[in-house]
N, C-alpha and C positions, 0 to 999 in steps of 0.2 A: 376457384371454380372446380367444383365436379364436373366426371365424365357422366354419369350419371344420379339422380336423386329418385328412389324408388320410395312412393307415399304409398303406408301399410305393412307391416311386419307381420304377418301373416305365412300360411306356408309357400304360396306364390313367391311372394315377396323373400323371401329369407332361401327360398331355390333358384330364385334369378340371381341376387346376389352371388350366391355363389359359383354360379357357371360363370358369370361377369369376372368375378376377382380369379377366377383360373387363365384370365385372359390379361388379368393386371391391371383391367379396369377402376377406375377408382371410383368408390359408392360410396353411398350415405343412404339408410334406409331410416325412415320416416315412420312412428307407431306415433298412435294419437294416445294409446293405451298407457297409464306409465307404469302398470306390469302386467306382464302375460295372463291372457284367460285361462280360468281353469275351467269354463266350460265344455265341456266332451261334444262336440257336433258331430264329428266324424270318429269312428271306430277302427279304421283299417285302412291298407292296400291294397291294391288289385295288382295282378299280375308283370304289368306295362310298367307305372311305379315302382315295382319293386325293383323290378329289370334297370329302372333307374338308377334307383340306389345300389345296386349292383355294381352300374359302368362306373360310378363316382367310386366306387370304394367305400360306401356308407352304408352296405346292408350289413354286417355283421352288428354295429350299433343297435339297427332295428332290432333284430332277429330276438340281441339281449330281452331287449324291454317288449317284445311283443311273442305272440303265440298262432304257431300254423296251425289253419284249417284247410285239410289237403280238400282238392278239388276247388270249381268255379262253375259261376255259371246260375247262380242265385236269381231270377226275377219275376218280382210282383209276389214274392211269398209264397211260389209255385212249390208244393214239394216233391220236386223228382230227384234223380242222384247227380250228384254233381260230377262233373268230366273231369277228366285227371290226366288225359292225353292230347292236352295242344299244344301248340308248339313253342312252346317254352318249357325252360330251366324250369322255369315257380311257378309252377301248379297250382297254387294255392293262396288264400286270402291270408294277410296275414292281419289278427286283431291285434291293433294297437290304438291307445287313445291319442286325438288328438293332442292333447297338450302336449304329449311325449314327442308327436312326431315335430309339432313345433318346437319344442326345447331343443330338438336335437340337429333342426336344420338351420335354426339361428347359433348354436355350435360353431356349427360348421361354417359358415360365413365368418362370421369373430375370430376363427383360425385363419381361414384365408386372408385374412385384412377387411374386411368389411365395415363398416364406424356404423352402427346400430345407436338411433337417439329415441326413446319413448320418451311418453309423452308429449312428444311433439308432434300437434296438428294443423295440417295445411289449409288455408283458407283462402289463397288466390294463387292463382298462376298467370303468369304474362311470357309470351313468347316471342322469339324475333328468329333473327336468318341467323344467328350465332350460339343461340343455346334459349333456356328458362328460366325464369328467375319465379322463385316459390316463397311465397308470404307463410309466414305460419301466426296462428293465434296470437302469440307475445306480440306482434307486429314485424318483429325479425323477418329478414332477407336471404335467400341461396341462391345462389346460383349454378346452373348446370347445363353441360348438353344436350342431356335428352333427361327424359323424365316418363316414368313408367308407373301410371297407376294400379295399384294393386290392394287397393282402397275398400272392395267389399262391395257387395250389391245397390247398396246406395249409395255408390261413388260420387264423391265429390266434385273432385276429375273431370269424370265424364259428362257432368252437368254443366261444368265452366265449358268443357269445350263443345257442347250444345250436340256432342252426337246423339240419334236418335237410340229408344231403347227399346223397340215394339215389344209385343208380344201380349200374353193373357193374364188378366188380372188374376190375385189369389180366390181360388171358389171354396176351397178348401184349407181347414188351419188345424194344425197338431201341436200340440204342447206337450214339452220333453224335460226331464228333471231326473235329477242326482241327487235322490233322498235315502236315509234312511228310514225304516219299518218297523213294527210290530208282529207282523205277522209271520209265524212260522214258515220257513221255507219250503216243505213239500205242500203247506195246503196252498200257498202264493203261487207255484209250480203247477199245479193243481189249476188252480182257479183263472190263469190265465190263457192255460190252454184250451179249456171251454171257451172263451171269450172270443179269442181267435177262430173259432172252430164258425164264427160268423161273421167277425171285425179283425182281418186281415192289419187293418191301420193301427191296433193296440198292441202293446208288448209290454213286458217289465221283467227282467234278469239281471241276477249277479254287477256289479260293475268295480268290485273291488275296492277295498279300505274299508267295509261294511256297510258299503253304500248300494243301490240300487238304482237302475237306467232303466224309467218309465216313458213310455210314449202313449198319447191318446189323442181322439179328435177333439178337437175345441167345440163350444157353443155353436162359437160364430167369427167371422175373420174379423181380426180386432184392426182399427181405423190406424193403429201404429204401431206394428207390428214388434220395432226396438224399442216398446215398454214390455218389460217379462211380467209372465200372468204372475198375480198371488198364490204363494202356496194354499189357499184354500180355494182359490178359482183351480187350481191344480188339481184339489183332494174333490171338488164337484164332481170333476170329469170322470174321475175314477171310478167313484160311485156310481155315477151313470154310465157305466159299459161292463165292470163288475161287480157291481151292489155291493163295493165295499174300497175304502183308499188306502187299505192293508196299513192303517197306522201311519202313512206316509208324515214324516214330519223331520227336522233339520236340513232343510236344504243345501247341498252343493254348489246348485245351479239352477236354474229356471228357465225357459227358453221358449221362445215360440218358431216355427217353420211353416210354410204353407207353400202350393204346389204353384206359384204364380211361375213363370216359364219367360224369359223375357231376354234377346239378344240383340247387343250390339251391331249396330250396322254398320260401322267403321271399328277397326281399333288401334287407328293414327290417326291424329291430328297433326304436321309437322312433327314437332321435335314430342310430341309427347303420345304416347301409345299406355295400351288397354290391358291387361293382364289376370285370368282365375275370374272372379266373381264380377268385379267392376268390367266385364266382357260378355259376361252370364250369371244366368239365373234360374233356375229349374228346383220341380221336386227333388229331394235329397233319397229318394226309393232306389236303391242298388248302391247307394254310396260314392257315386262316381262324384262329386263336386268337390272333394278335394283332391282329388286323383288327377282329375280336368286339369283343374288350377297348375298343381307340379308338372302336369303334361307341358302346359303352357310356357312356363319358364326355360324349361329344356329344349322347346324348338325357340324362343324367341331368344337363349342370352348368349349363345354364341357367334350370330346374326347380327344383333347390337353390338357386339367389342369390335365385332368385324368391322363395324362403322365406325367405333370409338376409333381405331387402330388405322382405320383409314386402306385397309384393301378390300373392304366388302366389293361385291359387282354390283352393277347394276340391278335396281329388282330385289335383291337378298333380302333387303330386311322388308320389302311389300310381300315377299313370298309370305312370310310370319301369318297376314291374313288370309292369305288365298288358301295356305294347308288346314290354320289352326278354325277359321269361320265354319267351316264344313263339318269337321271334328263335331263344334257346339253345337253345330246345326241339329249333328245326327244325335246326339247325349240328349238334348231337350227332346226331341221327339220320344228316345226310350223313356226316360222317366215321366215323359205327361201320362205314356200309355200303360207305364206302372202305376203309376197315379188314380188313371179310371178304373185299371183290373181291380184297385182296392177299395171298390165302391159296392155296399151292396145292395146296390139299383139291378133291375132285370136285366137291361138290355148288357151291362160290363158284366155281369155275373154268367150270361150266354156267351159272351165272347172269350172269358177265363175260361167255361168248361169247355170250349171246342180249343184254345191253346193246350190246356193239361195233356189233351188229346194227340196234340200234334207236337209236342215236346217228346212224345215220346219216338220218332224219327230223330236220329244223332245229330242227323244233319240240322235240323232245325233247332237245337240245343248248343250246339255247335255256333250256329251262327249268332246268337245271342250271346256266348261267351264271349264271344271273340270284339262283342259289342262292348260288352263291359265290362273287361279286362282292359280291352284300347290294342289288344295284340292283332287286330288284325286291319287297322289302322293304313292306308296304301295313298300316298299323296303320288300327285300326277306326275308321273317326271316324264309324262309321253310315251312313245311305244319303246315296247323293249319284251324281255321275261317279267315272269308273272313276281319273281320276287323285286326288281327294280321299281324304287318307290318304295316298299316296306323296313320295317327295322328287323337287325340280321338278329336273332336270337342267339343267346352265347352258344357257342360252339368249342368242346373240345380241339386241340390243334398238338401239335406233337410236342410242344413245348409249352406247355401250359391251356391256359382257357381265352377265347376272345375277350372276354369283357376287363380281364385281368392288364389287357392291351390300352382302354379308352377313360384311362381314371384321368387324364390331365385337360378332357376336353378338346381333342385335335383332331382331325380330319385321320383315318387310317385307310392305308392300300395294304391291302392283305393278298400277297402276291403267292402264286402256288406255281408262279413258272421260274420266278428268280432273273427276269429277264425282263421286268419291266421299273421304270426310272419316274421319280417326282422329283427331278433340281427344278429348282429355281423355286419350289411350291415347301421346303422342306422348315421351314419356319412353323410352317401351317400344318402340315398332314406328317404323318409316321408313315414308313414304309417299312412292310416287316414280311420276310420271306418265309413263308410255315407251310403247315399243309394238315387239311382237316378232312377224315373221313366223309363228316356230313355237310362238305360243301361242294357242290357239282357245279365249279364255275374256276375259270384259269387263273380269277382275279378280280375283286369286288373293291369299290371304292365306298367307304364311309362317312357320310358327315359326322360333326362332331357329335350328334343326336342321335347317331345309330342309323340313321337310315341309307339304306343304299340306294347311293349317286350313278355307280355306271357298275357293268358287269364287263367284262372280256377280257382279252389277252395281247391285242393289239396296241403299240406303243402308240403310233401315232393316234387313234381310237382317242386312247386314254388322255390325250393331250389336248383333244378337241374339246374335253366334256371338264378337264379340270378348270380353268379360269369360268365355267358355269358358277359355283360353289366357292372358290378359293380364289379367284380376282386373277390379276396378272402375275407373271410369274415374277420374283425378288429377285435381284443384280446380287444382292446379298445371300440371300438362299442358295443363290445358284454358283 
C-alpha cells in the first residue's frame, strides 16, 4: 500500500509529490500521458511561485532555463508600467515554458523518491475507513491512503466522487499553436501590432527553436473542447483578424482554451481530495493557472504527510479548503474580468477606458499585483498584526537569508530573542536564533508553506499557538 497515490503528472501533481517525499511520504504519481506534453500552455511564474521555488532550493534550476522580465503587475493587456517595488525578493515574471517547468519539477520528485508511472490511467476509485483502492485502464489495482486528484479540468475524480463543479459555461473560445511561418519577422511584428491595436485577444511572437506562439479567437466554442482545431481551422482564424496566416504551417502544437470559469465546491471527499485544475477552472488571462495549481500543492502537502505521519491536529488538513477555496474564488473572478476587458463590445470597452484611468493611482495597480502575483495572499489565522496569516518574504538575517532556512519543508521559529524553546515540537519545526534588519517582531513562527502562524516573544504565548499547526508535543522530540 501507498501512503499516497496522486492521479495526474502535471505541475500540481509532480509539486505535491514533492513536498510529500520531503516528509518521506511514500507516492506513486499517476500520468495517463505516456510521455510528457510538449505543448506550451503556460509561459512563466509569477512572483509567489518563484518565491516557491526559492524556499525548496529549486530556483537556480529555473532561472537556468528561463528569462526575467523585471516588474509585475500585467492585466487585461492594460499597457501601463509595471511595479518593481512589492514586497518581495522577485520582482519579476519569470518566462519559462511549461514543459520545462514540468521537466524540471518531475526531477525533482524522481530525486526525492517519488515512483512516477505514465501512461497509466485511472478509471475507478473505491473508498473505505482505511485508504483507496484505484482501478486503472489495464484493469490493475492500488492501493492507498489517500489519493489526490490532480487530473486536469475534466477530472475524472472529481466525477466518481459526484462533487459539484458550478460555474459559467465557455462564451468564449481561443485557439493557440506552435507553428512555424513564412513571414518575415518585422512585417509579422508589424502586423500584429495593428491587430491588437483593436483585438486585445490576439498575439503571435518568437517562441523559440524557430517556432512561433499564436493565439486568436475561435469561430465558435467547439462542443469538445479536447479535440485540437485543424491547422487550417487555425490558419482561418488568422486570416480573419489579420488578413493573413503569415505562412503559418508545421505545427508543434495545437490547442484550444476558452474563458469557461467553473469551481469546486468541495475539495475532499474522505480519503481523497482536489488539487490545481481538477479544483478550478478559469480564463488562462494573466497566466495564473499554473501558478494556482503549484500554489495548491505547497499549502496542501505538508498538511497531508502530517496525516500520512499521524501528528496532524485536528482541522489541519480541512484548513487545505477553507485557505485554498477562497484563493480560487478570488483567481476566477480576476480572470473572467480580464476576460470581458478583452471584448470589444461597448459597454467592456467603457469599463477598460475608465480602469486605464484608475491604474494610474499606485495603489490601485498595487492592488492587482498583489492579486496576481498571490503575494499578497492573507489566510485567516484570527486577530493579530497585519502580517499574521501572510507569507514572510525572504529576508536577509545576519547569517545568511530566510528562505536558504525552509528547503527541507519544516515548520521554522525564527527567534530574534534567543530565549524562546520548541522541545517536544523539534522533529517538526527548526528553531534558529538570528536576527534581521527587516523584521520588527521578537519572533515569528513559520509553517512549512511560509506563512506566519504566531508573532511574539512570549514562551508560554508560543506554546499555546504551537500544537494549532504542529499537533501534540513528541516524548521523543522532547
Amino acid at each position: 500500500m501507498f501512503d499516497v497515490i496522486i492521479s495526474g503528472g502535471g505541475p500540481t501533481g509532480m509539486m505535491l509529490a514533492s513536498e510529500l517525499r520531503l516528509h518521506d511520504v511514500d507516492v506513486l504519481v499517476l500520468e495517463k500521458d505516456p510521455e510528457p506534453s510538449k505543448a506550451v500552455r503556460s509561459l512563466g511564474l509569477h512572483s509567489r511561485s518563484i518565491e516557491i521555488m526559492d524556499q525548496r532550493g529549486l530556483l537556480e534550476r529555473f532561472l537556468v532555463h528561463g528569462q526575467q522580465y523585471p516588474g509585475v503587475g500585467g492585466f487585461a493587456a492594460i499597457d501601463k508600467p509595471r511595479l518593481t517595488n512589492l514586497d518581495t525578493a522577485h520582482g519579476y515574471v519569470l518566462g519559462i515554458p511549461q514543459p520545462v517547468t514540468d521537466r524540471l519539477l518531475a526531477e525533482r520528485a524522481v530525486e526525492l523518491g517519488a515512483e512516477i508511472r505514465r501512461g497509466s490511467e485511472v478509471t475507478g476509485i473505491e473508498q473505505d475507513a482505511d485508504g483507496v483502492t484505484v482501478e486503472l485502464v489495464d484493469g490493475a489495482l492500488l492501493r492507498s491512503r489517500w489519493l489526490v486528484a490532480c487530473d486536469g479540468g475534466r477530472s475524472l475524480v472529481r466525477g466518481l466522487l459526484g462533487i459539484g463543479f458550478p460555474g459559467e459555461p465557455a462564451r468564449t473560445e481561443w485557439l493557440l499553436g506552435e507553428v512555424e511561418v513564412t513571414t518575415p519577422p518585422d512585417e509579422l511584428a508589424a502586423v500584429a501590432a495593428e491587430v491588437r491595436k483593436t483585438h486585445k485577444g490576439f498575439g503571435i511572437g518568437p517562441a523559440g527553436d524557430g517556432l512561433y506562439r499564436a493565439v486568436v479567437p475561435a469561430a465558435t466554442v467547439a462542443e469538445d473542447r479536447a479535440v485540437p482545431p485543424t491547422l487550417e481551422e487555425f490558419r482561418a482564424q488568422l486570416r480573419a483578424y489579420a488578413d493573413t496566416d503569415f505562412g503559418a504551417h508545421s505545427p508543434r502544437s495545437l490547442t484550444r482554451f476558452s474563458d469557461a470559469t467553473r469551481l469546486a465546491e468541495r475539495y475532499r471527499v474522505g480519503r481523497v481530495l482536489l488539487a490545481g485544475d481538477a479544483a478550478h477552472v478559469h480564463p488562462p488571462l494573466g497566466g495564473q493557472g499554473l501558478n494556482l495549481g503549484i500554489q495548491d500543492a505547497f499549502n496542501l502537502g505538508w498538511k497531508l504527510a502530517a496525516e500520512a505521519d499521524g501528528w496532524a491536529p485536528d482541522g489541519l488538513l480541512d484548513s487545505y479548503f477553507a485557505e485554498r477555496h477562497p484563493v480560487a474564488e478570488d483567481v476566477l473572478t480576476l480572470t473572467r474580468a480580464q476576460s470581458e476587458l478583452l471584448s470589444p463590445e461597448p459597454g467592456p470597452q467603457a469599463v477598460r477606458r475608465l480602469l486605464v484611468e484608475l491604474m494610474d493611482f499606485e495603489d490601485v495597480s498595487r492592488f492587482l499585483a498583489e492579486k496576481i502575483t498571490a503575494i499578497g495572499i492573507r489566510y485567516d489565522f484570527g486577530e493579530g498584526p497585519e502580517l499574521l496569516g501572510r507569507r514572510l518574504r525572504d529576508i536577509p538575517l545576519s547569517r545568511g537569508r530566510l528562505y536558504e532556512l525552509t528547503r527541507e519543508g519544516r515548520g521554522l521559529l525564527l527567534d530574534q530573542t534567543g530565549e524562546l524553546s520548541v522541545t517536544g515540537w523539534t522533529d517538526r519545526i527548526d528553531h534558529v536564533v538570528d536576527t534581521s534588519a527587516e523584521l520588527d517582531a521578537p519572533a515569528v513562527l513559520l509553517r512549512p508553506d511560509g506563512h506566519v502562524a504566531w508573532i511574539g516573544g512570549n514562551q508560554d504565548d508560543l506554546l499555546r499557538h504551537l500544537p494549532i499547526w504542529f499537533g501534540a508535543a513528541s516524548q521523543s522530540a522532547a
